[in-house]
C-alpha positions as CSV (number, residue, x, y, z in Angstrom):
1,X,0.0,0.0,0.0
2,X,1.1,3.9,-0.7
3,X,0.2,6.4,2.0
4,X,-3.1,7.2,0.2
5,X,-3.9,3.9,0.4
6,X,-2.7,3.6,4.3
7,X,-4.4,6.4,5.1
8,X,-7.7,5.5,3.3
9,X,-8.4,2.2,5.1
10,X,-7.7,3.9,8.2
11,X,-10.8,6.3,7.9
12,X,-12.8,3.5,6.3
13,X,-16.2,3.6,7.2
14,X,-17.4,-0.4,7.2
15,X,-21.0,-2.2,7.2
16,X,-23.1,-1.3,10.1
17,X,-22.9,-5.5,11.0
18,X,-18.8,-5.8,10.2
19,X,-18.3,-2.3,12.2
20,X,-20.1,-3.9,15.6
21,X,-18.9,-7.1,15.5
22,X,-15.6,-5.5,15.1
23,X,-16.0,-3.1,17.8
24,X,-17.2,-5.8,20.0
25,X,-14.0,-7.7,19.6
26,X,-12.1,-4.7,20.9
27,X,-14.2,-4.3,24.1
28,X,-13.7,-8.4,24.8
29,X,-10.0,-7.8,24.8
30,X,-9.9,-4.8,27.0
31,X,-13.0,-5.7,29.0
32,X,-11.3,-7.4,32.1
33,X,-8.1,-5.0,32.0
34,X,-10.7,-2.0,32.4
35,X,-12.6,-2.8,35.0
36,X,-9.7,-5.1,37.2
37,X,-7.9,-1.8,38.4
38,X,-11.8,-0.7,39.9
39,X,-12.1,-3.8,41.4
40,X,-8.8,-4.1,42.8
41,X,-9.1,-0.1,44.2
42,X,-12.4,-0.4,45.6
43,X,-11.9,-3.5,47.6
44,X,-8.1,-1.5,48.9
45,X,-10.4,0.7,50.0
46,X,-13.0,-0.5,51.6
47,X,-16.0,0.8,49.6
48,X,-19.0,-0.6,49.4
49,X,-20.4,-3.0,46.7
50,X,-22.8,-0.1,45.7
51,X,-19.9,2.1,45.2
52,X,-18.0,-0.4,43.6
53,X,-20.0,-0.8,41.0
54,X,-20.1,3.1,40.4
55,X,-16.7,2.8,39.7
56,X,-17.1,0.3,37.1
57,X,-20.1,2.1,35.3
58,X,-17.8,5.2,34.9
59,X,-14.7,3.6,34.1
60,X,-16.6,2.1,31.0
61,X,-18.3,5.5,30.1
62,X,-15.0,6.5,30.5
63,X,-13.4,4.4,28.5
64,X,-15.5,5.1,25.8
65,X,-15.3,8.7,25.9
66,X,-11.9,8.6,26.0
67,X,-11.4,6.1,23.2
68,X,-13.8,7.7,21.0
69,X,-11.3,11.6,20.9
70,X,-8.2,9.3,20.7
71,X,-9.5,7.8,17.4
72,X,-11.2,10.2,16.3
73,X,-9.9,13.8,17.2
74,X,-11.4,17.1,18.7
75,X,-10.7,19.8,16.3
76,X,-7.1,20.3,15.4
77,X,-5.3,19.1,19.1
78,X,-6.4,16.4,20.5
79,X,-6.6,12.7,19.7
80,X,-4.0,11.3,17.2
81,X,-6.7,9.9,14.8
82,X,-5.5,6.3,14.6
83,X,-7.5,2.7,15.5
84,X,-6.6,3.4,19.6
85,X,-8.4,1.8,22.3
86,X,-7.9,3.3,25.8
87,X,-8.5,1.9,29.7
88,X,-7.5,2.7,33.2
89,X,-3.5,2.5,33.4
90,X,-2.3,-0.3,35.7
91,X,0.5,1.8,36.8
92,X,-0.9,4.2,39.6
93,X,-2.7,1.3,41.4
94,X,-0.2,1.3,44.6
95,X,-0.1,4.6,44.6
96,X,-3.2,5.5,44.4
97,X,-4.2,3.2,47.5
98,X,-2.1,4.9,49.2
99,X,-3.3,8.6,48.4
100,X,-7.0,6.8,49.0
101,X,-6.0,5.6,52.3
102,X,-4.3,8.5,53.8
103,X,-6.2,10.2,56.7
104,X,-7.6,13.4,55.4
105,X,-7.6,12.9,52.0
106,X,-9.3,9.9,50.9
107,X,-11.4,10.3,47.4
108,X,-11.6,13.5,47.2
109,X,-8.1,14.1,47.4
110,X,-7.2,11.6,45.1
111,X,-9.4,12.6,42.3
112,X,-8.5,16.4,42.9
113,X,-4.7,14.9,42.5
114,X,-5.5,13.1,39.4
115,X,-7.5,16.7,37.8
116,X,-4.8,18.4,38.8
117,X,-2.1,16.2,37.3
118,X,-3.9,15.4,34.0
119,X,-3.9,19.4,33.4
120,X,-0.7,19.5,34.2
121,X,0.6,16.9,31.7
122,X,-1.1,19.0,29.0
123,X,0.9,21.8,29.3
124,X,4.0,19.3,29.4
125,X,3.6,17.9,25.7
126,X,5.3,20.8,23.7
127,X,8.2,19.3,26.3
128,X,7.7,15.6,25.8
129,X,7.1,15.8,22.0
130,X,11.1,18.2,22.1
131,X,12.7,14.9,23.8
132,X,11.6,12.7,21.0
133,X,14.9,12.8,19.7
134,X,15.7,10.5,22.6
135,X,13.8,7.2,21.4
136,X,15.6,6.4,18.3
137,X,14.3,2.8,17.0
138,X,17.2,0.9,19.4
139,X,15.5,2.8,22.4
140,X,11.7,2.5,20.8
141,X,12.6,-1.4,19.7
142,X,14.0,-2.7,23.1
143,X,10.8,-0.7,25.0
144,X,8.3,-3.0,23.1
145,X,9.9,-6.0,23.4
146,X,10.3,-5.5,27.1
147,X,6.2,-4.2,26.9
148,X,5.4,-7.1,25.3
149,X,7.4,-9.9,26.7
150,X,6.2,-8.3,30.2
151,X,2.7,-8.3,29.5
152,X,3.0,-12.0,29.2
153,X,2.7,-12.6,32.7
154,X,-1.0,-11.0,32.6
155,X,-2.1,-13.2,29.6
156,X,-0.8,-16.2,31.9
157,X,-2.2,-15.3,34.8
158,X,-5.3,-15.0,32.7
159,X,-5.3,-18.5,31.1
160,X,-4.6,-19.7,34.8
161,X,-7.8,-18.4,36.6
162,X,-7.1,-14.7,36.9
163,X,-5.7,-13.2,39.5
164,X,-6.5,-14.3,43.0
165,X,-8.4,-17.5,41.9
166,X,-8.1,-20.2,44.4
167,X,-7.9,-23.4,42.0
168,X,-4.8,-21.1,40.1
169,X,-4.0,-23.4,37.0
170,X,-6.9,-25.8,36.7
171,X,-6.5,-28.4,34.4
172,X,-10.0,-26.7,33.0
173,X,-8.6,-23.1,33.0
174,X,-5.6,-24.0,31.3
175,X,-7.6,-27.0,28.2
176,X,-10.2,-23.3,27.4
177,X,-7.1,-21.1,27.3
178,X,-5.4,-23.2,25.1
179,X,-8.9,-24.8,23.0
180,X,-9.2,-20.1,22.4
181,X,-5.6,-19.9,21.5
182,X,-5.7,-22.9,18.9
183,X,-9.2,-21.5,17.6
184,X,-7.4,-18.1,17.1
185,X,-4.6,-19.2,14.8
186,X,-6.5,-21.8,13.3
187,X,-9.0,-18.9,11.8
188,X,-5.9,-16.6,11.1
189,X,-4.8,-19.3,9.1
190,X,-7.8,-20.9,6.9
191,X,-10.1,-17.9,7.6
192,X,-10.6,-15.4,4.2
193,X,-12.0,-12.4,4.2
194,X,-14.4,-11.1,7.3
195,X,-14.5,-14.0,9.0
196,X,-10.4,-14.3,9.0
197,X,-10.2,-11.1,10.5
198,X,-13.0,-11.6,13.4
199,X,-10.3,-14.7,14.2
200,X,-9.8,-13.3,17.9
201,X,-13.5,-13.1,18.1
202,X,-14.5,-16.6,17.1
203,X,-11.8,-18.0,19.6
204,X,-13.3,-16.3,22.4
205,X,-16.8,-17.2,21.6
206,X,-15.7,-20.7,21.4
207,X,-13.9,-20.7,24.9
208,X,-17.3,-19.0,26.4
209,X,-19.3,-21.6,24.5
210,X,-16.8,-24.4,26.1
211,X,-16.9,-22.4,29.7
212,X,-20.9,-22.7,29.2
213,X,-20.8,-25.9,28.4
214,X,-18.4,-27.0,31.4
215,X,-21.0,-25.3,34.2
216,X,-18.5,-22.5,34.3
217,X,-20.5,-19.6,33.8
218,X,-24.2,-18.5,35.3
219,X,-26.0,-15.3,35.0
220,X,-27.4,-15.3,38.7
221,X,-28.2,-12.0,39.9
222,X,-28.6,-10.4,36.5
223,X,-32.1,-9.9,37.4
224,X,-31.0,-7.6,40.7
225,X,-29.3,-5.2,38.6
226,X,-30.9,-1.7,37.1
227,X,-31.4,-1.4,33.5
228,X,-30.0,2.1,33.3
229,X,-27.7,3.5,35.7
230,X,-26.4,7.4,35.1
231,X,-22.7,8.3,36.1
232,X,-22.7,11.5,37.8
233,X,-19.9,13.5,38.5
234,X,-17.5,14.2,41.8
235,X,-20.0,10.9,43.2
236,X,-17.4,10.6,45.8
237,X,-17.4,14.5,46.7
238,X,-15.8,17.7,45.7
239,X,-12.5,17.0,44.8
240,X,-9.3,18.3,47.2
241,X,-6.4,19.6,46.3
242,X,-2.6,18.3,47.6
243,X,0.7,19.2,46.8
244,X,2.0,15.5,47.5
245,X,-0.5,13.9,46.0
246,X,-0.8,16.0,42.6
247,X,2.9,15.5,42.4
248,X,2.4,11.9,42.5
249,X,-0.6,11.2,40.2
250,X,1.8,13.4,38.0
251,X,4.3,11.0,37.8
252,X,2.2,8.1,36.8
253,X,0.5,10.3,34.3
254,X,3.9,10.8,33.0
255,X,4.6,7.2,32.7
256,X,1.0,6.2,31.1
257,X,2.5,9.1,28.4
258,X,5.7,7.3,28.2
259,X,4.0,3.6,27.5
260,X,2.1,5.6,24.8
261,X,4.8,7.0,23.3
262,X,6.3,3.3,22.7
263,X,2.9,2.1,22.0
264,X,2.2,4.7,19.3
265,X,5.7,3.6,18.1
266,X,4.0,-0.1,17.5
267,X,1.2,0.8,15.9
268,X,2.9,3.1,13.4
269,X,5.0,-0.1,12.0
270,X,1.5,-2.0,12.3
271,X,-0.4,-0.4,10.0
272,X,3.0,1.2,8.1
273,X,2.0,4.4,8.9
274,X,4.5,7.3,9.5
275,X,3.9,9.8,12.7
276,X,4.7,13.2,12.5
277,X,5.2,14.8,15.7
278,X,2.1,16.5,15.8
279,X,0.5,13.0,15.8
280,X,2.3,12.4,19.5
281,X,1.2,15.7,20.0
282,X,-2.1,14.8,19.7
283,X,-2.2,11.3,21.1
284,X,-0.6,12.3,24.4
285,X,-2.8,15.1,24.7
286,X,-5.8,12.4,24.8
287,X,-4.1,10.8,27.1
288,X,-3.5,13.6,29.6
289,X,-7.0,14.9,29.0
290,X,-8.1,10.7,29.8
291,X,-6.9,11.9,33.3
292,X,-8.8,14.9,33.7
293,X,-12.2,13.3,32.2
294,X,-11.5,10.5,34.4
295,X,-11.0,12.7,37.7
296,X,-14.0,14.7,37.4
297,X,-16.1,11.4,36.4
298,X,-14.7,8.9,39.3
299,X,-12.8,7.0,37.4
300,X,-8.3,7.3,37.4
301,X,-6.1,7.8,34.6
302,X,-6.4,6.4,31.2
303,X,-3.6,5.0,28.5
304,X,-3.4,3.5,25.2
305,X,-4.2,-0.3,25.8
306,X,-1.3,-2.9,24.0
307,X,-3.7,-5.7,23.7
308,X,-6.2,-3.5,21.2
309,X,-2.8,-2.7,19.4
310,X,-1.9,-6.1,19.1
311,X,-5.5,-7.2,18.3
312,X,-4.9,-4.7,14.8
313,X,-2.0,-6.6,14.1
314,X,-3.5,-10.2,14.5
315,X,-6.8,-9.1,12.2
316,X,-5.5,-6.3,9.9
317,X,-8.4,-4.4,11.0
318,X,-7.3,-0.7,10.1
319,X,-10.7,1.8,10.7
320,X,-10.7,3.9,13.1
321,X,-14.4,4.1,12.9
322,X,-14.1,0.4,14.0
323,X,-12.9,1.9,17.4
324,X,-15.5,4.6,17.3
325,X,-18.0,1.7,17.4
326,X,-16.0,0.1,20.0
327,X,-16.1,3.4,22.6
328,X,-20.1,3.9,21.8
329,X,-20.8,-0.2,22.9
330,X,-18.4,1.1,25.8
331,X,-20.5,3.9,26.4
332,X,-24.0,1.5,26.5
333,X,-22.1,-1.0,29.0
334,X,-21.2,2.1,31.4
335,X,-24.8,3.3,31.5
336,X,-26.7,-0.3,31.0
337,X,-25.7,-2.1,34.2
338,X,-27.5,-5.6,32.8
339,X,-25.0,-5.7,29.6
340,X,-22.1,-4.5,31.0
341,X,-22.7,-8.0,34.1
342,X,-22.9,-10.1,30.7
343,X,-20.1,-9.2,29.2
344,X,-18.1,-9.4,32.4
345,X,-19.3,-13.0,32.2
346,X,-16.3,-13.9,30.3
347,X,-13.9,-15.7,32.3
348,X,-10.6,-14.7,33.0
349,X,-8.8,-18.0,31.1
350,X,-11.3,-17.7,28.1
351,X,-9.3,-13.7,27.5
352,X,-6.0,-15.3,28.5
353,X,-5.5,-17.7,25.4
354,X,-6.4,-14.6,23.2
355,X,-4.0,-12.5,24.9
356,X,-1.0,-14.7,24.2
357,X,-1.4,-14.0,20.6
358,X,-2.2,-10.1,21.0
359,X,0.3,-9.4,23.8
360,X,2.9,-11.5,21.4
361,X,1.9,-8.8,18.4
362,X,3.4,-6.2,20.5
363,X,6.4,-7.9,21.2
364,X,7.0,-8.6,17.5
365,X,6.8,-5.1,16.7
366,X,9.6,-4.0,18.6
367,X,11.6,-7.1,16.9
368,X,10.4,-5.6,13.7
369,X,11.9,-2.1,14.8
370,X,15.0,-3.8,16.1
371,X,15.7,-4.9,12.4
372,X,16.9,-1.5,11.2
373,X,19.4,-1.6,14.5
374,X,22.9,-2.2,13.3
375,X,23.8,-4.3,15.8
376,X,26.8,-5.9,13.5
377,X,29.2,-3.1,13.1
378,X,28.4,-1.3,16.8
379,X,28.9,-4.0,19.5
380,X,27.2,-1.2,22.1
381,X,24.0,-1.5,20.9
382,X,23.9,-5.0,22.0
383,X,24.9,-4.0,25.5
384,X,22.0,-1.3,25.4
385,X,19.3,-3.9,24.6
386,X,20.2,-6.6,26.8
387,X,20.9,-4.7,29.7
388,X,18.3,-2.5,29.4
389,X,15.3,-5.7,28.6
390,X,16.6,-7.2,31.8
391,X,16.0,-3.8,33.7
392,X,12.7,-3.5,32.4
393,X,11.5,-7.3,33.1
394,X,12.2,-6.2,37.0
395,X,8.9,-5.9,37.8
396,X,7.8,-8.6,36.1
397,X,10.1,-11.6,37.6
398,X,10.6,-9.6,41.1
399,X,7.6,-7.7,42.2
400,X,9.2,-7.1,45.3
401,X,12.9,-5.8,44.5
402,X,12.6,-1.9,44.9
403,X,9.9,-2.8,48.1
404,X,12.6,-1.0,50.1
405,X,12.7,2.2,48.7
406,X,10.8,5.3,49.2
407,X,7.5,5.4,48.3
408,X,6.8,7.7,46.3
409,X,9.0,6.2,43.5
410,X,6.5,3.7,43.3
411,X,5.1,4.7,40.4
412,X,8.4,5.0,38.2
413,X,9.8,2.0,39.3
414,X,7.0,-0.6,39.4
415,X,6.6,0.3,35.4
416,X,8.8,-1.8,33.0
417,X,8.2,-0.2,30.4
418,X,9.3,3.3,32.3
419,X,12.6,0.9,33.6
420,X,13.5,0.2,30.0
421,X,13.1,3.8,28.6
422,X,15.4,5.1,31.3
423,X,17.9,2.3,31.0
424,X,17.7,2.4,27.3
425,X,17.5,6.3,26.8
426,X,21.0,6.9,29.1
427,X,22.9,3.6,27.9
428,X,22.4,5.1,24.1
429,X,23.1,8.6,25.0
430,X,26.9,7.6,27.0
431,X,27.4,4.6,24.2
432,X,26.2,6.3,21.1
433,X,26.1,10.0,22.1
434,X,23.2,13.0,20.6
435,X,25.0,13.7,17.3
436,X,22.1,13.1,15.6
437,X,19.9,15.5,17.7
438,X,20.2,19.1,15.4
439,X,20.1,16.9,12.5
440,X,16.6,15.5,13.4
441,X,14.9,18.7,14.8
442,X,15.7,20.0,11.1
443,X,13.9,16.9,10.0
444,X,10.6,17.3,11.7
445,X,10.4,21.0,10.3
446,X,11.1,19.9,6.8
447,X,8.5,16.9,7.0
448,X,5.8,19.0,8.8
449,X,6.0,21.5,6.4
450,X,5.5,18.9,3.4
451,X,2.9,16.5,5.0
452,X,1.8,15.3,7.9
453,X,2.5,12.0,7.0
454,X,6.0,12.2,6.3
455,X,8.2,10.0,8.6
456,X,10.3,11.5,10.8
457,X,13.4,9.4,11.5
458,X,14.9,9.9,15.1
459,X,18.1,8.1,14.5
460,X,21.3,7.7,13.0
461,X,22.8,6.1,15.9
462,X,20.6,3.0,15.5
């Protein structure tokens, strides 16, 4: 495909039918990621199963608002106009506890912190989008692999029972995760057209079908659940305002913008799309603004979510309209309590065999970047990956290591993908130095000026 061509199928408006079932494979593979981190917050902190469940309904509105000016744009700033699916970032969950639990400030403070912090990060992306220099494809490559590869330990834990399930690894859990993964590939393969492309759909349906079958799944207490349920704003009071606790919620804002930056990378060499820097521009202003919709609607902050990424590479699905569909579904769940309990029906090991496959998509993207590394003739870029992978996976093999330091690093050090930036960004800087710096600053002014879909390469150190 030429650019037109690119660019075309990414503002292609599908069937009604092909559009939702689409969309409706996009909210199966973010479904349980959304609304874990309300579950796992509200339980921290003690709420009620009332209030719980407001939490849930908002996150999905949420969700879908957010979602829906990522792919699609507000006017001329905000929303980078790509296929992007957004949720609740799993990164300020300790934090965030903490800020919750902390006598006098509670809620209030918490979502004051997070207003506060989202507004904040807005005025930082003229800043950000400057330092872009700084993740040339070595640095961009290594991130994703160490994204992806760490992700895997969520797609396990998935195919294993979900986090916190008693009978961890059933025989059961483990024969539908693996009957979903085998479904998936075997429609990827010997599926044509639509139906090849719904592949991730038709494996889930067949693990729910299985999970049915098996006396896995009931709908008891559907019937106690409201039809319609509104989301109100500042539910939880009047938000409060808190030096500490702004500063913190900033820093995990920062890092949901930093995952982005390296997720935005991977969808780029998905669809084969160039970025200009206005398009990070505009995607990490959706994300900052997620933070602020989020604050004032009860819900946390919101990032770009890898398995939705990886889902585009497994189908080829390229329509942003597709994710359109995808936020207003997400938009029905948040205010139809009923639906939203039937789609949370899927099991945890049902998503976990399709998550192999998509969180394995954004691994391979980072390999694909890695390709145009020269790691033959400059020995040092080998150093910079390995060591700086093995930083990243700390989280991921040792959830415990940095237990012992302060606490309010929390949030930078319990993200890989924030470890590997770091380690990645300052191994290539001392190894390979910024000599390519004024040359690329020249390069984005030339390339904006001609189109906004001109590449902009970062790099001639790797």
């Amino acid at each position: 495909m030429n650019t037109r061509q690119i660019q075309d199928s990414i503002d292609e408006r599908l069937p009604v039918g092909r559009s939702f079932l689409f969309g409706l494979q996009h909210v199966l593979v973010m479904y349980a990621g959304a609304v874990t981190v309300p579950l796992i917050l509200g339980s921290a902190l003690g709420l009620s199963q009332e209030d719980i469940a407001i939490l849930i309904n908002a996150d999905l509105l949420c969700c879908g608002i957010i979602s829906i000016i990522q792919s699609m744009g507000v006017g001329r700033w905000v929303g980078i106009r790509l296929p992007v699916m957004m949720g609740i970032s799993f990164a300020g969950i300790a934090p965030m506890i903490a800020i919750g639990l902390t006598p006098g400030m509670g809620l209030p403070a918490l979502y004051g912190a997070i207003i506060a912090a989202g507004f904040i990060a807005v005025l930082m992306v003229p800043l950000i989008i400057r330092l872009l220099w700084l993740f040339p494809p070595l640095v961009t490559g290594t991130t994703l692999v160490s994204l992806g590869v760490g992700l895997f330990g969520v797609a396990i834990t998935w195919a294993g029972g979900g986090h916190g399930a008693k009978d961890f690894g059933n025989l059961v859990y483990l024969g539908i995760a693996g009957t979903v993964l085998l479904v998936t590939l075997l429609v990827a393969r010997f599926g044509r057209g639509f139906f090849g492309s719904i592949a991730v759909l038709v494996g889930l349906a067949a693990g729910m079908i299985l999970a049915i079958l098996m006396g896995r799944v009931t709908v008891e207490g559907l019937d106690q659940l409201p039809w319609i349920e509104l989301v109100t704003p500042f539910h939880f009071g009047m938000p409060t305002f808190s030096f500490s606790a702004t500063f913190t919620m900033l820093l995990v804002v920062i890092v949901t913008m930093v995952e982005a930056i390296g997720l935005f990378y991977a969808l780029a060499v998905i669809l084969n799309r160039p970025l200009s820097h206005e398009d990070f521009a505009r995607g990490l202003r959706a994300d900052a603004l997620g933070a602020v919709i989020g604050g004032v609607f009860n819900t946390f902050p919101y990032s770009s979510y890898a398995q939705n990424i990886g889902l585009i590479g497994v189908t080829g699905v390229r329509s942003r309209y597709v994710c359109l569909v995808a936020g207003l579904i997400l938009i029905v769940l948040g205010l139809v309590p009923r639906i939203a309990h039937v789609v949370a029906l899927v099991p945890h090991y049902v998503l976990g065999g399709a998550a192999i496959v998509m969180f394995g998509m954004v691994a391979a993207s980072g390999v694909r970047i890695l390709q145009t590394v020269d790691f033959k003739n400059n020995k040092h870029n080998t150093f910079i990956f390995a060591i700086s992978l093995g930083v990243g996976l700390i989280p991921a093999v040792a959830p415990t290591f940095f237990d012992q330091l302060p606490e309010y690093l929390i949030p930078l050090l319990h993200s890989g993908v924030l470890l590997t930036v770091i380690s990645s960004v300052v191994l290539n800087l001392f190894f390979n130095g910024t000599s390519g710096r004024q040359h690329t600053e020249e390069l984005v002014m030339e390339t904006q000026e001609e189109t906004p879909l001109s590449v902009v390469r970062v790099t001639p150190q790797g």
